[in-house]
N, C-alpha and C positions, 0 to 999 in steps of 0.2 A: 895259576894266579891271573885274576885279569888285570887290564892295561890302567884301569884306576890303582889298584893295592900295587901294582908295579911303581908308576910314578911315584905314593907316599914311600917306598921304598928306596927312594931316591933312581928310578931305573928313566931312563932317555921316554921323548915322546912317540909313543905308539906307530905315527906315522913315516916320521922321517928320521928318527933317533938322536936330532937336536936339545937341546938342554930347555929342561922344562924352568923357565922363570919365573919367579913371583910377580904379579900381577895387578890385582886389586882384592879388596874386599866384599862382598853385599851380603845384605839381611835379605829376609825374605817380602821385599818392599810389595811384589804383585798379590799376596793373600795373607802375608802378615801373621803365619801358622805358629809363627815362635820370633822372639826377639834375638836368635843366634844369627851370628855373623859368619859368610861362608869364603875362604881365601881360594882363590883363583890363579893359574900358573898360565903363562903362554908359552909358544914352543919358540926359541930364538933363529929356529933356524924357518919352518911354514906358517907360523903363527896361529897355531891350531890355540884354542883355549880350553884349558880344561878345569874343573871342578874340584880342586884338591884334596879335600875332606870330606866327603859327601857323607850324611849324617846315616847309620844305623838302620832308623827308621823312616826312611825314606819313604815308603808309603801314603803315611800319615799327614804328608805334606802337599797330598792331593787330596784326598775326602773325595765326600760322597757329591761332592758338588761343582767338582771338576768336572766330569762328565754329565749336563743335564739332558737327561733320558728325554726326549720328545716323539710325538705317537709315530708309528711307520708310513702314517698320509703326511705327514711335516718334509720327514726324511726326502719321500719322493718327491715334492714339489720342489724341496731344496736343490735337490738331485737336476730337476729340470729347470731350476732357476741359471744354475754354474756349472756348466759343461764343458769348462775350459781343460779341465784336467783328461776328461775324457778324451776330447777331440786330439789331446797332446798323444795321449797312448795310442791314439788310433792311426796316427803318423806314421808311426812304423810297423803298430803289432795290433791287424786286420780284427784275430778272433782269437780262440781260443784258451787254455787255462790263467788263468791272473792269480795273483795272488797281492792283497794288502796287507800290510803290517801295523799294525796299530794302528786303526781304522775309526776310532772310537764307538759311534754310534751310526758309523757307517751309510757316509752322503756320498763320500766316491763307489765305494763298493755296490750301491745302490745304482751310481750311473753307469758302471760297468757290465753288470747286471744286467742293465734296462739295453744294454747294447750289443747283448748277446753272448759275453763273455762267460765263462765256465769259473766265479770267478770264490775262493775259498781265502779265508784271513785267519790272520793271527793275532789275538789280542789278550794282554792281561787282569784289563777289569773284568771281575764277575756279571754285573750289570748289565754294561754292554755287552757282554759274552751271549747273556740268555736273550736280550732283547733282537741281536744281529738273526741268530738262530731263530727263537720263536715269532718273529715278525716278520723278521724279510727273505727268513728261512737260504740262509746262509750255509755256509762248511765253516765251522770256528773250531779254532784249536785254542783252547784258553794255554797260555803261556807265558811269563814273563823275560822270557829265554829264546827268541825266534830262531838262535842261532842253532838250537838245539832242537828245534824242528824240524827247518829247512830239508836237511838231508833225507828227512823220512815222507817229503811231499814226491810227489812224479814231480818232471821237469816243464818248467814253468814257461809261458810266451813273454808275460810280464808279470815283474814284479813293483810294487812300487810303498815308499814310505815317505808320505807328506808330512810333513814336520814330525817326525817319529824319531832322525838319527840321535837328537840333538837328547831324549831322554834315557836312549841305551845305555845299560853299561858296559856294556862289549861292542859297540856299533862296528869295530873292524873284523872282529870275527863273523859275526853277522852280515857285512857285505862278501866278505869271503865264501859262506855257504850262498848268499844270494847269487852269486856269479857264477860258483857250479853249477847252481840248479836252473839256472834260464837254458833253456832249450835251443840250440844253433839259429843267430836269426835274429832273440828273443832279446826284449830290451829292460833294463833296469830305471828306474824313475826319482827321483830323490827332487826332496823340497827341504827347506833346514834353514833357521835364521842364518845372515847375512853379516859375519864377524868386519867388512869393511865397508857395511852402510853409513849416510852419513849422521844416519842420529846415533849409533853406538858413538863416534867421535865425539860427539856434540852431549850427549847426556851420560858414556859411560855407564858405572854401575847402578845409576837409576833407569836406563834405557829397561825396556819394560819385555824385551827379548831377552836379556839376559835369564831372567824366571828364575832364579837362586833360590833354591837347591835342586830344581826341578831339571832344568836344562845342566844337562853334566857337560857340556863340550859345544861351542861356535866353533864351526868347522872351516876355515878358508875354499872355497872351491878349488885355484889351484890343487889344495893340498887333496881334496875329495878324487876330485882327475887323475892323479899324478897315480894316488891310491888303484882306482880302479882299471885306469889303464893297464899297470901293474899287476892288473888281476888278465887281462886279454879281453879289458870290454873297449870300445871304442867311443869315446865322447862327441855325440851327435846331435846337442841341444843344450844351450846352458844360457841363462837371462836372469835378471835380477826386474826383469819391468814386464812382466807376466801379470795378469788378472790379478793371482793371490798375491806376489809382490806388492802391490800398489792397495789389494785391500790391508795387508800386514804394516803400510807404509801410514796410513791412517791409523789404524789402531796403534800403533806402537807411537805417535806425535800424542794421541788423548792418553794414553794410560801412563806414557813418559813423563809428561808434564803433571799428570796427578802421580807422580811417585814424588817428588821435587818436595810434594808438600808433608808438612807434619800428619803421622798416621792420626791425631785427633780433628785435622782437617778435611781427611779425605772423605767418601761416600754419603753425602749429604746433597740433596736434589741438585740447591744450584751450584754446588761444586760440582757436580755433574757433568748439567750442563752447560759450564762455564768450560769446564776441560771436553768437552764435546764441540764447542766452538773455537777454542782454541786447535782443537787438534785438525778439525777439520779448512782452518784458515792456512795453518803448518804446513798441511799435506796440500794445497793445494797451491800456498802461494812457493813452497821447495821443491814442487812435482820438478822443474824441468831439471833441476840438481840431479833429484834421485832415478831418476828418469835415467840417466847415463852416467858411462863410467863405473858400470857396476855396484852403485851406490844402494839398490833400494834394501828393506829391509828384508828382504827369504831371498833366495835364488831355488833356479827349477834348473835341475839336470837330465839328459837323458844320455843312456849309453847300454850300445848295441852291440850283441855277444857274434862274430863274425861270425857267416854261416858254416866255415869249416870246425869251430870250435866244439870241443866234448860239450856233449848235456850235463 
């Protein structure tokens, strides 16, 4: 049984085994796939959030247009455009095998790549599956289960999933095998909306990180730490005012404030770009808010497997 059909079973939270509470409610206010409304529980003791009822057909709730495919000269420019994630993994873990996790279309994987790394993913869309492989000629293991990979890869330098925890539905089994499998030395990477940013306080269930149904779980970082320490990794990097930070702190002020509206008001040019300047006045005139204090909207972690530890 995993830790979602646990909790509707009434079983303790996943992390800390505090009492899951009722929460809030949201629709699917970011792409509007279905008029169903999704109830949400927090943990009372780490404040983990989690997704109560996740629907069935969960799939369906991304389409084909979640992911838009772009050519593999896009990819690499992109790749050379933001190199922040790169430079982070390069901190501790020089070279050798990498492995990403829901990668999508593959712009980190592409600068890791370009960086010399040995570097093979794990992804469940089909699309992205063929395009990662027949373009950028990749190692894909098409999966929607990584936790059920993990074990069957060699032992890893790095691992990393940029905003990928927050869609699992097993994410703690899943770092469990990811911690085996880093190699003594080898460091784990995690990015994942920001459960105590301050525009979740500020707009809640229309906060546009939230992503209902899609996002099953805002993870407290405490609680992520406590988790993986727990496992024998050691936490050697943790910011919430990072590159993607501060870009997610923008996007989530414009796409917040068009959730606010009636869905017959939303995607119309100058609603647009009305919520395009509004987001961008948000982000810049609350930067120093979000800036500190852990506020912003993702956080970036990193945590290094000691070098005495098993592969």
């Amino acid at each position: 049984m995993g830790p979602l059909e646990a909790m509707r079973n009434g079983g303790p939270c996943p992390l800390c085994a505090g009492s899951m509470e009722p929460a809030f409610s949201a629709p699917d206010l970011n792409r509007a796939v279905s008029e169903r409304r999704f109830p949400y529980r927090r943990c009372a003791g780490c404040g983990l959030l989690a997704l109560f009822e996740p629907p069935d057909d969960l799939a369906s709730y991304y389409g084909d247009e979640y992911h838009q495919i772009p050519t593999a000269e896009h990819v690499r420019r992109s790749a050379a455009y933001d190199r922040s994630k790169i430079e982070l993994v390069r901190r501790f873990v020089p070279g050798g095998r990498l492995l990403e996790i829901g990668p999508s279309y593959g712009v980190f994987a592409a600068q890791a790549q370009e960086a010399g790394f040995e570097v093979a993913v794990i992804e469940m869309d089909e699309r992205c599956c063929r395009f990662l492989a027949d373009e950028l000629w990749l190692r894909v293991v098409r999966s929607a289960r990584p936790e059920d990979e993990l074990p069957k890869l060699a032992p890893q330098r790095a691992t990393a999933l940029w905003q990928t925890l927050e869609h699992l539905p097993d994410p703690w089994r899943c770092l469990e095998e990811a911690a085996k499998a880093l190699a003594p030395g080898g460091a784990l990477f995690v990015s994942t909306p920001n459960p105590r940013a301050l525009q979740f306080r500020l707009f809640g269930r229309a906060w546009n990180h939230v992503d209902a149904p899609r996002h099953l779980w805002l993870v407290p970082e405490p609680a992520l730490t406590r988790k993986l320490e727990g496992l024998g990794l050691r936490a050697a990097h943790r910011t919430a005012d990072d590159r993607e930070a501060r870009g997610w702190n923008y996007w989530g002020w414009r796409n917040s404030l068009m959730n606010l509206l009636p869905p017959d008001r939303r995607g119309g040019r100058l609603t647009n770009l009305a919520a395009t300047a509004a987001g961008l006045a948000a982000a810049a005139l609350l930067s120093p808010v979000e800036r500190t204090g852990f506020r912003g909207a993702s956080y970036t972690a990193a945590y290094v497997k000691p070098e005495g530890g098993a592969p």
